[in-house]
C-alpha positions in Angstrom: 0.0 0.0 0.0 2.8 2.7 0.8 5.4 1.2 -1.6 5.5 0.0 -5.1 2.6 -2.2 -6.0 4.6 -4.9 -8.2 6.6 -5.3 -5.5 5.7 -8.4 -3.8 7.0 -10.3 -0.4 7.6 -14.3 -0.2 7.0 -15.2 3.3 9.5 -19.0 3.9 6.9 -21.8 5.9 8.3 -20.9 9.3 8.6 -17.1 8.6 11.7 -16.6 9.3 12.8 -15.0 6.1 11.6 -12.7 3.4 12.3 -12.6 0.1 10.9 -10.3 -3.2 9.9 -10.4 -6.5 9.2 -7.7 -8.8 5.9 -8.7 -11.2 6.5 -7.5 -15.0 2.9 -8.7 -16.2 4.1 -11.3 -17.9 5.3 -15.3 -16.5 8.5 -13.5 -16.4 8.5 -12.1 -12.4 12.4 -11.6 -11.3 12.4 -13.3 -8.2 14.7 -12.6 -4.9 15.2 -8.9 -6.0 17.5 -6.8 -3.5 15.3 -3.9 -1.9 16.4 -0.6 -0.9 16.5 0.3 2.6 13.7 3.0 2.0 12.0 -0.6 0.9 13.3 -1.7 3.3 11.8 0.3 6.2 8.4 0.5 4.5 7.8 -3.0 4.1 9.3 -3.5 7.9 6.4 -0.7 8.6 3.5 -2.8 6.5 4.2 -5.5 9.1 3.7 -3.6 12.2 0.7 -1.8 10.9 -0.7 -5.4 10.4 -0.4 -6.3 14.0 -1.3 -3.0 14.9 -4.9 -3.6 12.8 -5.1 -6.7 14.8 -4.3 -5.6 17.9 -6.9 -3.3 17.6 -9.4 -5.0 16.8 -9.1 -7.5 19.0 -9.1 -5.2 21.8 -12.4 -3.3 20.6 -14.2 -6.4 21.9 -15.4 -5.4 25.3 -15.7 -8.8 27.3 -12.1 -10.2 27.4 -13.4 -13.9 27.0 -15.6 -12.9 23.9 -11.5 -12.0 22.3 -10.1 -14.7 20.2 -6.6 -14.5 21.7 -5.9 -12.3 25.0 -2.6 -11.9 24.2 -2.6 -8.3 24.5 -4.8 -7.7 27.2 -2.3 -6.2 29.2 -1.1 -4.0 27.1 -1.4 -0.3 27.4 0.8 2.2 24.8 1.7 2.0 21.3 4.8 3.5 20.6 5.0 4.9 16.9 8.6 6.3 16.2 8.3 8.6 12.6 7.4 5.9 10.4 7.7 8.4 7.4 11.1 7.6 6.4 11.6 7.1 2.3 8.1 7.8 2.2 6.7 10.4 -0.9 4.2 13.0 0.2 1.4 11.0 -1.2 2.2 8.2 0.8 3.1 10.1 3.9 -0.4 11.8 3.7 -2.1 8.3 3.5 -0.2 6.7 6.1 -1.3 9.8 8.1 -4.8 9.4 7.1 -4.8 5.6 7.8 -3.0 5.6 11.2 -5.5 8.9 12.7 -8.7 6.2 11.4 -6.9 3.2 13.1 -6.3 5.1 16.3 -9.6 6.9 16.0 -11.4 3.3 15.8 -9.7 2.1 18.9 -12.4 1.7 21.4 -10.3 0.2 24.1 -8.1 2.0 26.6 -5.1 1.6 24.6 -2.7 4.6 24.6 -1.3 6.0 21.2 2.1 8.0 21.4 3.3 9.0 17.8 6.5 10.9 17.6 7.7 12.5 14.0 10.3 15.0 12.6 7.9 15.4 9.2 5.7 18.6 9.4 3.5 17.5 6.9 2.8 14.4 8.6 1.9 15.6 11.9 -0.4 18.5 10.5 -2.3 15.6 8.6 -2.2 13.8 12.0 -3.3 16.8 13.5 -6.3 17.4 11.6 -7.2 14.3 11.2 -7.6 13.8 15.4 -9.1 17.2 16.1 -11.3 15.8 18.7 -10.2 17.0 22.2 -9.5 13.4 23.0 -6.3 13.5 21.0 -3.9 15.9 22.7 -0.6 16.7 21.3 3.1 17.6 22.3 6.3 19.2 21.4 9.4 17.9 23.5 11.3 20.5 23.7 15.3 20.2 25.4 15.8 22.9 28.0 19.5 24.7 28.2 20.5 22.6 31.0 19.8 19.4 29.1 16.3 18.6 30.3 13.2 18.0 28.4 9.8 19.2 28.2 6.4 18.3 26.8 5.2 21.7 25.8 1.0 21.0 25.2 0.7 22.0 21.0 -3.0 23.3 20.3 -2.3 24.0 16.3 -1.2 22.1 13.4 2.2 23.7 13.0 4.2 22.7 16.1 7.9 23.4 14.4 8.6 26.9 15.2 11.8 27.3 13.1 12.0 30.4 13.1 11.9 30.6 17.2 14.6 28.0 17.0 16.9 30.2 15.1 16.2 33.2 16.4 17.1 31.4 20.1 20.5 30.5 17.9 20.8 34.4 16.7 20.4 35.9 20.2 23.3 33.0 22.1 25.6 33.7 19.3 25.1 37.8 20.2 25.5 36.8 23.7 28.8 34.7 23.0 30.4 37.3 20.8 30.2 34.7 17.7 28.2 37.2 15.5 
């Protein structure tokens, strides 16, 4: 869905290894192609967006003995790290679009924490989960090394230009401009 459709995986019996083919439309597929790692990471994505969807769902049913595996009944966050990378805009919006319906369809208690670099993806995030149930962060590192989650209200939380202007004024201060 987010990479190249032709591009298919081989899954071995026991799972334990992966390999690709690239279909040409013909009988003539070229089998146990080298990815890239921008392939690579997308296809390693696919697979936890998978279990994600499963986990998911399984967890929208209410009674925990109506589930058909309660194998993650205990657990509480999903941890997303920027799973943008060697995406194109079109398929960074749609993975935005498809990750805010997932989380948005989540009826359990299940926690979502998303973190990104991309300002394109978090604004589609971010207006994708306008609902005041959905709150949103910018960590932000102190001078003395520290962090804080700073609560971001609008779909723009990169404020280059405050960055640089922080970097202006210490240079002033330290005689390096």
């Amino acid at each position: 869905k987010y990479t190249n459709r032709i591009l298919t995986p081989k899954f071995d019996s026991d799972f334990t290894e992966v390999t690709f083919s690239l279909e040409r439309g013909n009988d003539d597929d070229a089998e146990n192609i080298k990815i890239s790692k921008g392939e690579e990471s997308n296809f390693i994505w696919c697979v936890f967006y998978s279990l994600f969807e499963q986990i998911v769902d399984v967890l929208n049913v209410a009674e925990h003995f109506d589930r058909e595996t309660n194998q993650f009944d205990q657990l509480e966050y999903v941890f997303i790290d920027d799973p943008v990378t060697s995406l194109d805009e079109n398929h960074l919006i749609q993975l935005a679009i498809d990750l805010a319906a997932l989380i948005k369809s989540s009826k359990s208690e299940l926690k979502f924490i998303i973190t990104t670099h991309n300002p394109l993806f978090y604004n589609v995030l971010h207006n994708e989960l306008r609902k005041n149930t959905y709150k949103k962060y910018l960590l932000e590192m102190n001078e003395n090394g520290e962090y804080d989650l700073i609560n971001q209200s609008n779909d723009s939380p990169f404020s280059y230009h405050l960055f640089l202007l922080k970097e202006i004024e210490k240079a002033i201060e330290t005689g390096q401009l």
